[in-house]
C-alpha positions as CSV (number, residue, x, y, z in Angstrom):
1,X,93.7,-38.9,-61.0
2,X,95.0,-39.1,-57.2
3,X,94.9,-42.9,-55.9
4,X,93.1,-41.5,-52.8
5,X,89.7,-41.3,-55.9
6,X,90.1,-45.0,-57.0
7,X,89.2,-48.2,-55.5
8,X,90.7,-51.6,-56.6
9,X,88.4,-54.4,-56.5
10,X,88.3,-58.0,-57.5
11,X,84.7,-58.9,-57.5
12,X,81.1,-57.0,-56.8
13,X,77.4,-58.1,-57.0
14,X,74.3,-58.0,-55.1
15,X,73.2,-60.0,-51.2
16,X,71.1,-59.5,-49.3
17,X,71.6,-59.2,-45.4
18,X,74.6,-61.3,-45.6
19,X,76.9,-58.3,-45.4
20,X,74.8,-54.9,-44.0
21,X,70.8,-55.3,-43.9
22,X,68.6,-55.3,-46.6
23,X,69.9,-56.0,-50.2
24,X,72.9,-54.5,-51.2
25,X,75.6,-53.5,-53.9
26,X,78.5,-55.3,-52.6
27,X,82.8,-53.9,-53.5
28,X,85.2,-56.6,-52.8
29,X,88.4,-54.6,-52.6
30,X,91.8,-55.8,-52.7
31,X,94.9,-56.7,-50.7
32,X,94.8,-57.8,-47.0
33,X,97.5,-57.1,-44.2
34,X,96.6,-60.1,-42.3
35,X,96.9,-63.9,-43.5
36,X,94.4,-66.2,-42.5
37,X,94.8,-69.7,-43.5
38,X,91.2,-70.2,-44.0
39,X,90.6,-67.2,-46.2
40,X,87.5,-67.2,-48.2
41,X,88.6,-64.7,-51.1
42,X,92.7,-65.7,-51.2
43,X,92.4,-64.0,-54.8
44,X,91.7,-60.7,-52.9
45,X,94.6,-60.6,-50.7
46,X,97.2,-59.0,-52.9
47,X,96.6,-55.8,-56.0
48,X,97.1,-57.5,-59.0
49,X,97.0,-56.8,-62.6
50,X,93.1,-58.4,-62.6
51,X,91.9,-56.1,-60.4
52,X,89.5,-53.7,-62.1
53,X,90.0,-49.7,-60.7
54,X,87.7,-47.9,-60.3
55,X,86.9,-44.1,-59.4
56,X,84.8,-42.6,-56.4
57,X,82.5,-40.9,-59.2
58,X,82.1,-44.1,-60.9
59,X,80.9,-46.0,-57.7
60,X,78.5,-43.5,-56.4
61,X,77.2,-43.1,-59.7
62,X,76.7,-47.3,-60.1
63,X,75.1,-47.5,-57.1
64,X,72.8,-44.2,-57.5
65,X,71.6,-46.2,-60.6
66,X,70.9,-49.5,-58.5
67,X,69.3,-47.5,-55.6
68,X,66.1,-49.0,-56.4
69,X,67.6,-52.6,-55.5
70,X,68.3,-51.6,-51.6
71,X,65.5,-53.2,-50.5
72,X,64.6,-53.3,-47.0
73,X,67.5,-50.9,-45.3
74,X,69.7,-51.8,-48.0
75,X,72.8,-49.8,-50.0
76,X,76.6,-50.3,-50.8
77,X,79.4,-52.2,-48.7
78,X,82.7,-52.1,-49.4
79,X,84.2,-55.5,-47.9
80,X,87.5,-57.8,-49.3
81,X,90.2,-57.9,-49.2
82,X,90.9,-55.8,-46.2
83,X,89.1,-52.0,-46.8
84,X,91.1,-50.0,-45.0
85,X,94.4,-51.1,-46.9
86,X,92.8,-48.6,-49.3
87,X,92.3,-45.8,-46.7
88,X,92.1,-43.0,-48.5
89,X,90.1,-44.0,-51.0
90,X,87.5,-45.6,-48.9
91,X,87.0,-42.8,-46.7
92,X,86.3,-40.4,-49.7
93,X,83.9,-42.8,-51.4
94,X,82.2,-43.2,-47.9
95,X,81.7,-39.7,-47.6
96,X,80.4,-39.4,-51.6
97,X,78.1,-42.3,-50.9
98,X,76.2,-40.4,-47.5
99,X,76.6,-37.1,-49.3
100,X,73.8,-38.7,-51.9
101,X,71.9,-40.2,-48.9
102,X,73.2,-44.1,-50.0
103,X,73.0,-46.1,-46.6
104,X,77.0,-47.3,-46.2
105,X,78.8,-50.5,-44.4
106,X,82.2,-51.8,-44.6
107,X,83.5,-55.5,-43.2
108,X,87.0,-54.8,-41.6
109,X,89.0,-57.2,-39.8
110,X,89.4,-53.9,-37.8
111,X,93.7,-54.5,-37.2
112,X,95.0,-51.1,-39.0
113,X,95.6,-48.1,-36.9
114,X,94.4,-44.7,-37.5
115,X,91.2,-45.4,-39.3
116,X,89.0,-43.5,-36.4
117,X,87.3,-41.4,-39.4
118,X,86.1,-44.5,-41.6
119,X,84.7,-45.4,-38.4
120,X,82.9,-42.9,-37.1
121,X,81.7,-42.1,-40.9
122,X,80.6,-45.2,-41.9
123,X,76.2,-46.2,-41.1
124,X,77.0,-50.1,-40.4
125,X,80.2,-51.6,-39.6
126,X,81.2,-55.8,-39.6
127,X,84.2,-56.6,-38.1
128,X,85.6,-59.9,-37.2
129,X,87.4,-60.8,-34.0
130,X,89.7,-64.3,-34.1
131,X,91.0,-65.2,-31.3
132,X,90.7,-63.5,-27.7
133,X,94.8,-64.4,-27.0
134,X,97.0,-62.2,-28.3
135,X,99.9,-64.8,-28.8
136,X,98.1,-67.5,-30.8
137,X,96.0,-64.7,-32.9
138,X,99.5,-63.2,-33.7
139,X,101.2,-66.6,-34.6
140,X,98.3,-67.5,-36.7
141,X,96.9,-64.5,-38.7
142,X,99.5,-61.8,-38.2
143,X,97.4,-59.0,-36.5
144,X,97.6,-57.4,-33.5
145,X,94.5,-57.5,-30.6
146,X,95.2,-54.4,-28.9
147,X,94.9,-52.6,-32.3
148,X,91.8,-54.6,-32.7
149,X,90.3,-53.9,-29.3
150,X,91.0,-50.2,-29.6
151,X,89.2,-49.7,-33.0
152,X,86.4,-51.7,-31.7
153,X,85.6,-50.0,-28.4
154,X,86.1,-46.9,-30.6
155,X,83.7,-47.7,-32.8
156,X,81.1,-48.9,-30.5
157,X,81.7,-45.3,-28.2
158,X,80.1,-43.8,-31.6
159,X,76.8,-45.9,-30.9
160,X,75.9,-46.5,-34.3
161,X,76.0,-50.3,-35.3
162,X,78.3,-52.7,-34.9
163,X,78.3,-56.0,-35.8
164,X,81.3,-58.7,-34.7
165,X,81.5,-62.1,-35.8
166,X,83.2,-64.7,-34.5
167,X,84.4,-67.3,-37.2
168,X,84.8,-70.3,-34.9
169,X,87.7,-72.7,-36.0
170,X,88.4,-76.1,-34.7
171,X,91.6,-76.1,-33.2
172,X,92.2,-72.4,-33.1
173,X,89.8,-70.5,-30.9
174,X,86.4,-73.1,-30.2
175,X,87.9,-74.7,-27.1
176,X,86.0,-73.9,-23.6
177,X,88.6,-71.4,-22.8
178,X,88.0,-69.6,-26.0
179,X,83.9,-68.9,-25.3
180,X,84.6,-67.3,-22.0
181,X,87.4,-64.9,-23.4
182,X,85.3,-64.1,-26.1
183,X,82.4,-63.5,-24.0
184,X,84.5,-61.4,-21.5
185,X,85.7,-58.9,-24.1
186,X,82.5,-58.6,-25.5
187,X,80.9,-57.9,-22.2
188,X,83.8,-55.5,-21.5
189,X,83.2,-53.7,-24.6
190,X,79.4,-53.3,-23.9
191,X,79.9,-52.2,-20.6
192,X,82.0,-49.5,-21.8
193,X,80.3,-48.3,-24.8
194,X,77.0,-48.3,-23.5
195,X,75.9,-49.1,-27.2
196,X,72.7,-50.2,-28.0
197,X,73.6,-51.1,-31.3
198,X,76.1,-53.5,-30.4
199,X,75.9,-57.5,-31.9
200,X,77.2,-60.5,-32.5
201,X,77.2,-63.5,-35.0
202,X,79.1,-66.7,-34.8
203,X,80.3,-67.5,-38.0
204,X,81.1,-71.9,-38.5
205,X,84.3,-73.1,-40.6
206,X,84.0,-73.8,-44.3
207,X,86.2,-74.2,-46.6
208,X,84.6,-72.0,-49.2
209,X,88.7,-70.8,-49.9
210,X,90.2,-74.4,-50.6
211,X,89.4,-74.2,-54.5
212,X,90.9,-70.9,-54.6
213,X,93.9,-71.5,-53.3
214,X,94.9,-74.8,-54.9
215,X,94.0,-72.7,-58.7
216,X,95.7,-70.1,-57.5
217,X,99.0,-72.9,-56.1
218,X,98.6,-71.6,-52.8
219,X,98.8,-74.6,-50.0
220,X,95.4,-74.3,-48.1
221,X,96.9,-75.5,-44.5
222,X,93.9,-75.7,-42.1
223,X,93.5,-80.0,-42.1
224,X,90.5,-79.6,-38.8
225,X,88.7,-76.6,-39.1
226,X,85.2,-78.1,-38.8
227,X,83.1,-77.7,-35.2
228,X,80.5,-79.6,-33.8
229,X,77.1,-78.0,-32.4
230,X,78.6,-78.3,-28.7
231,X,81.2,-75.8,-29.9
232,X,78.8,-72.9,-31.4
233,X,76.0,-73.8,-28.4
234,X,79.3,-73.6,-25.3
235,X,80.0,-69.9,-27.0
236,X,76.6,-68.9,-27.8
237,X,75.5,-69.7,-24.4
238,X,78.5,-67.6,-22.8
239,X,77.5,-64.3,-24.9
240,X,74.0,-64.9,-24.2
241,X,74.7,-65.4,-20.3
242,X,76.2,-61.7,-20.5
243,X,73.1,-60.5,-21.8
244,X,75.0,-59.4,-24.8
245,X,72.8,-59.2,-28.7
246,X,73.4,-62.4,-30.2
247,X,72.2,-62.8,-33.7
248,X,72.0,-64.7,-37.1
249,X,72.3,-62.8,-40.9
C-alpha cells in the first residue's frame, strides 16, 4: 500500500462544534512543521511508533458507519498535528470522504506551500493565524506569514468557509499593536475575497499542553501566557470595528 492511502494519527473521537459544525468524527494526525511552545497536543508533533495507521478505505468506511452521529451539519475533520504534513494522503481521503457525500473540515495552521487542492476541496476549513509580524512569528513558532497569508486569501477567493482563530498569548501577540494588525489583515483579506463565509474566533491561553510535555520530558517554556478581559475585548472590538464576522464555537 502507497503512503499517499494511509493516515497516521495519534488520537480520534467525537465534538461537537468545537472543530467544524455540528457533531463530528474527529482524526488527530501526526507531526507538525511548526513549534509552538504552547502546543496543546506536543504528543502529535512528531510520527512515532504509537501512532496507529490507518488507510483511506478504513476511514471512510468508520465514518460511513458513524454518519448517524453528525448531527446538526456534522461529519469528519482531520486536525493534529499539522494535516498537510500528510499531503497526499489527506487530499485522497478528502476526496473519498465528498465522493460518499460525508461533509469534510480540516484545522491547518495553513504555513506549507502548495496545498491549493486540499483547499479548494475541502467543505470547512480552521486555520490559525499567530502573530501579524513576521519577525516575532518566525522567532517564536518557525513559520513563515507570507506562506500563511497566501493560503489564506486563497482559500477565502474559493468562498466556501473559513474560519481563523486567533489564539491570543500574553506577551506574544495581545499587546494594542497586535489587535490592530490583526484586524488590518483580516479586513485586507475580506476586502479581497469578497467572501461571505469568512470568520473569526479568538481563542484565550491555556495550558492544556503543560502535562504533556513534562510526561513526555519536554520543557513547556511559556511562564505568562494568561490575558485579561481587556486583552480579548481591545481585539474583539478592532475586528468588530471592521465589520468583519466575529464569532464563538
Amino acid at each position: 500500500m502507497e503512503l499517499s492511502d494511509n493516515i497516521f494519527i495519534f488520537q480520534k473521537g467525537f465534538n461537537y462544534s468545537q472543530d467544524g459544525p455540528g457533531n463530528r468524527l474527529v482524526y488527530h494526525l501526526c507531526g507538525c512543521n511548526l513549534k509552538c511552545p504552547w502546543c496543546s497536543n506536543p504528543e502529535g508533533m512528531t510520527l512515532t511508533e504509537k501512532a496507529e495507521k490507518l488507510s483511506v478505505t478504513d476511514i471512510v468506511k468508520e465514518a460511513l458507519s458513524c454518519r448517524m452521529m453528525f448531527i446538526d451539519g456534522g461529519g469528519v475533520t482531520l486536525t493534529g498535528g499539522e494535516v498537510t504534513c500528510q499531503k497526499p494522503a489527506v487530499l485522497n481521503l478528502i476526496k473519498a470522504l465528498k465522493e460518499n457525500n460525508l461533509h469534510t473540515c480540516i484545522e491547518t495552521n495553513a504555513s506549507i506551500t502548495d496545498c491549493e487542492e486540499i483547499f479548494s476541496e475541502v467543505d470547512y476549513m480552521i486555520a490559525d493565524f499567530k502573530s501579524p509580524f513576521p519577525d516575532k512569528l518566525k522567532a517564536v513558532t518557525g513559520a513563515d506569514i507570507n506562506i500563511i497569508k497566501n493560503n489564506l486569501l486563497y482559500r477565502a477567493k474559493t468562498g466556501k468557509p473559513l474560519l481563523i482563530r486567533i489564539p491570543l498569548i500574553n506577551s506574544f501577540n495581545a499587546s494594542p499593536e497586535d489587535a490592530v494588525a490583526f484586524a488590518d489583515f483580516f479586513e485586507f483579506l475580506q476586502k479581497e475575497s469578497n467572501n461571505d463565509n469568512l470568520f473569526f474566533e479568538i481563542l484565550t491561553y491555556h495550558e492544556y499542553g503543560k502535562e504533556k510535555y513534562e510526561k513526555l520530558g519536554k520543557e513547556y517554556t511559556v511562564c505568562d501566557g494568561f490575558v485579561t478581559d481587556n486583552d480579548v475585548k481591545a481585539l474583539a472590538k478592532e475586528i468588530k470595528k471592521r465589520n468583519l464576522k466575529l464569532i464563538n464555537t
